[in-house]
VOBA-1610 file (N, C-alpha, C; in pm, whole numbers, padded with zeros to 5 digits, always signed):
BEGIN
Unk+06558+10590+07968Unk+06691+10591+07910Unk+06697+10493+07793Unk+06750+10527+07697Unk+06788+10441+07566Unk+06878+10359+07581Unk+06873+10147+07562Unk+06977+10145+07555Unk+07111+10141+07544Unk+07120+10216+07429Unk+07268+10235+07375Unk+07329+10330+07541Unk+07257+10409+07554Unk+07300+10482+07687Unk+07326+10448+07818Unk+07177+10351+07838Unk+07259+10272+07975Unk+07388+10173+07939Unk+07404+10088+07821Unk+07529+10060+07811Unk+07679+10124+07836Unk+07630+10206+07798Unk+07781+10334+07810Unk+07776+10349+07915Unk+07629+10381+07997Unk+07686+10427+08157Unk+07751+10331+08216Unk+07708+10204+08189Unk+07732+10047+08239Unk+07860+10010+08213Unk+07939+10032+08107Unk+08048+09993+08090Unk+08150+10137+08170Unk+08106+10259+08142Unk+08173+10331+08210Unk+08195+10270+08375Unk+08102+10307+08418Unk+08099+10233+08573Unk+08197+10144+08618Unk+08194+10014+08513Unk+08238+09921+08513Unk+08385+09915+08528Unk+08444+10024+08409Unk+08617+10071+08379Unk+08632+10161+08495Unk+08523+10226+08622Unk+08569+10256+08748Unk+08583+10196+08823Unk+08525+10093+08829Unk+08574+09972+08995Unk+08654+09875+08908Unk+08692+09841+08798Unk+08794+09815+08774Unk+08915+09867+08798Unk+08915+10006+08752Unk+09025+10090+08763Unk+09055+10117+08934Unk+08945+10107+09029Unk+08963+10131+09125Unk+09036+09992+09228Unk+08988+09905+09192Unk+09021+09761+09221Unk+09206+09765+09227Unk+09217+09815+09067Unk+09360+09812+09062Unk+09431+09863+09110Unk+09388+10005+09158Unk+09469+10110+09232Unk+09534+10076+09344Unk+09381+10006+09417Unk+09439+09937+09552Unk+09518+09843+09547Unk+09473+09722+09437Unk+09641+09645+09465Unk+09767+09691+09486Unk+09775+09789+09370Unk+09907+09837+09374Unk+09978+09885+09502Unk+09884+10020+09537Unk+09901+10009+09687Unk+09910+09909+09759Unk+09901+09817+09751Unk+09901+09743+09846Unk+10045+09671+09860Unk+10042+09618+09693Unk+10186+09590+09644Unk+10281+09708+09665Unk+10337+09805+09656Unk+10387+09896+09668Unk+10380+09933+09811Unk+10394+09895+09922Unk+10346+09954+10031Unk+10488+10033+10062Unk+10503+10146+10111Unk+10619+10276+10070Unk+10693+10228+10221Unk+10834+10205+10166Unk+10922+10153+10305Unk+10929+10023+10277Unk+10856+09938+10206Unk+10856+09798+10171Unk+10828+09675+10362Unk+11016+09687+10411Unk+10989+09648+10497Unk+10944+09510+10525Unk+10912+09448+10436Unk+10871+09300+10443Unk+10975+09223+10427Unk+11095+09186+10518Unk+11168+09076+10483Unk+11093+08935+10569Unk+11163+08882+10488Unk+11079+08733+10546Unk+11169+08704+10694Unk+11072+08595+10782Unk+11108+08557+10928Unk+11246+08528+10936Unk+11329+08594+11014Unk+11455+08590+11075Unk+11575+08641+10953Unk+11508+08746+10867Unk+11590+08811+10789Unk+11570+08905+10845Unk+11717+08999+10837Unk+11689+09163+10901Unk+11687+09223+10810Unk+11608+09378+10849Unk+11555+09453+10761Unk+11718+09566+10761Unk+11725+09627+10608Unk+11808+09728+10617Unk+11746+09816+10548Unk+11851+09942+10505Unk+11850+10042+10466Unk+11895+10063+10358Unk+11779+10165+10242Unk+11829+10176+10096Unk+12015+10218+10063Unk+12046+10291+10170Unk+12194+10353+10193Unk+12303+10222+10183Unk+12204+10087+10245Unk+12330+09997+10269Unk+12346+09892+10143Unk+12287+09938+10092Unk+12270+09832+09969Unk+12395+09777+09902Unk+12405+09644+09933Unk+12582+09617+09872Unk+12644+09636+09979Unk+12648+09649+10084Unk+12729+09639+10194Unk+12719+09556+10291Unk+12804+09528+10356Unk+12779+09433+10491Unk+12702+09477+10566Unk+12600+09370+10647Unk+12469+09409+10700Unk+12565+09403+10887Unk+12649+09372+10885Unk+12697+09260+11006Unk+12871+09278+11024Unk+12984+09373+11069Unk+13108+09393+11014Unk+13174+09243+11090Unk+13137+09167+11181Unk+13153+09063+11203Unk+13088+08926+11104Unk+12977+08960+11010Unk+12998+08832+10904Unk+12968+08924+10816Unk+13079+08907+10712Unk+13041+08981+10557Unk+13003+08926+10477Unk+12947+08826+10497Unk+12813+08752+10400Unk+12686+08771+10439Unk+12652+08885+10493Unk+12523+08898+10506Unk+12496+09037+10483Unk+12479+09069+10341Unk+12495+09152+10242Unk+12329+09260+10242Unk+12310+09388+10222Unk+12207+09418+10242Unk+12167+09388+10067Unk+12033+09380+10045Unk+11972+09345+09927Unk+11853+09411+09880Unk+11830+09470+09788Unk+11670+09532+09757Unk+11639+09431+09724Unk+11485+09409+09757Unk+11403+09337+09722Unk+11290+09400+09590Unk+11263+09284+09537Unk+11109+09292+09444Unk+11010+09383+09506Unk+11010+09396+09593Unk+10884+09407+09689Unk+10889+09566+09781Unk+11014+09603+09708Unk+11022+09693+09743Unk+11081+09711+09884Unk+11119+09617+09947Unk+11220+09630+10104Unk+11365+09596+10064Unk+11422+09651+10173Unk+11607+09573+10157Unk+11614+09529+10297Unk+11670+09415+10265Unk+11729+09286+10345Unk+11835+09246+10346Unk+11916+09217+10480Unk+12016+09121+10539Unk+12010+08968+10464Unk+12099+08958+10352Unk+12067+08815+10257Unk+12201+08737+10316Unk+12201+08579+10340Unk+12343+08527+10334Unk+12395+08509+10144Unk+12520+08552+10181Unk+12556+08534+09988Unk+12654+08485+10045Unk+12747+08366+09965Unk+12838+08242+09975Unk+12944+08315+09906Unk+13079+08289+09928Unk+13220+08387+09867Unk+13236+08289+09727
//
């Protein structure tokens, strides 16, 4: 093989487990349902978003997260 050619294969290769590397983060980041609220936050529903998580305390508001989950947040009046 010439190497101008194994270079190309080499860098090709290369822009695949890169590209593949990334895929999986994302997935990983993105995990579908999210679902990750942090310890002793409750998890809600995309439906409740902006609403009371709790009709006995209405400061605990459902919230989308970054991360792709919605959460039971305390918010102050």
């Amino acid at each position: 093989m010439k190497p101008r050619t194994m270079l190309l294969v080499g860098s090709v290769l290369a822009a695949i487990v890169v590209a593949t590397i990334g895929l999986h983060a994302l997935r990983t980041e993105a995990a579908p349902g999210g679902n990750q609220c942090s310890r002793g936050t409750r998890p809600c529903t995309a439906r409740q978003v902006g609403q009371p998580c709790d009709a006995n305390n209405p400061n605990l508001i459902c919230s989308a997260q970054a991360n792709g989950s919605y959460c039971c947040l305390a918010y102050a009046p």
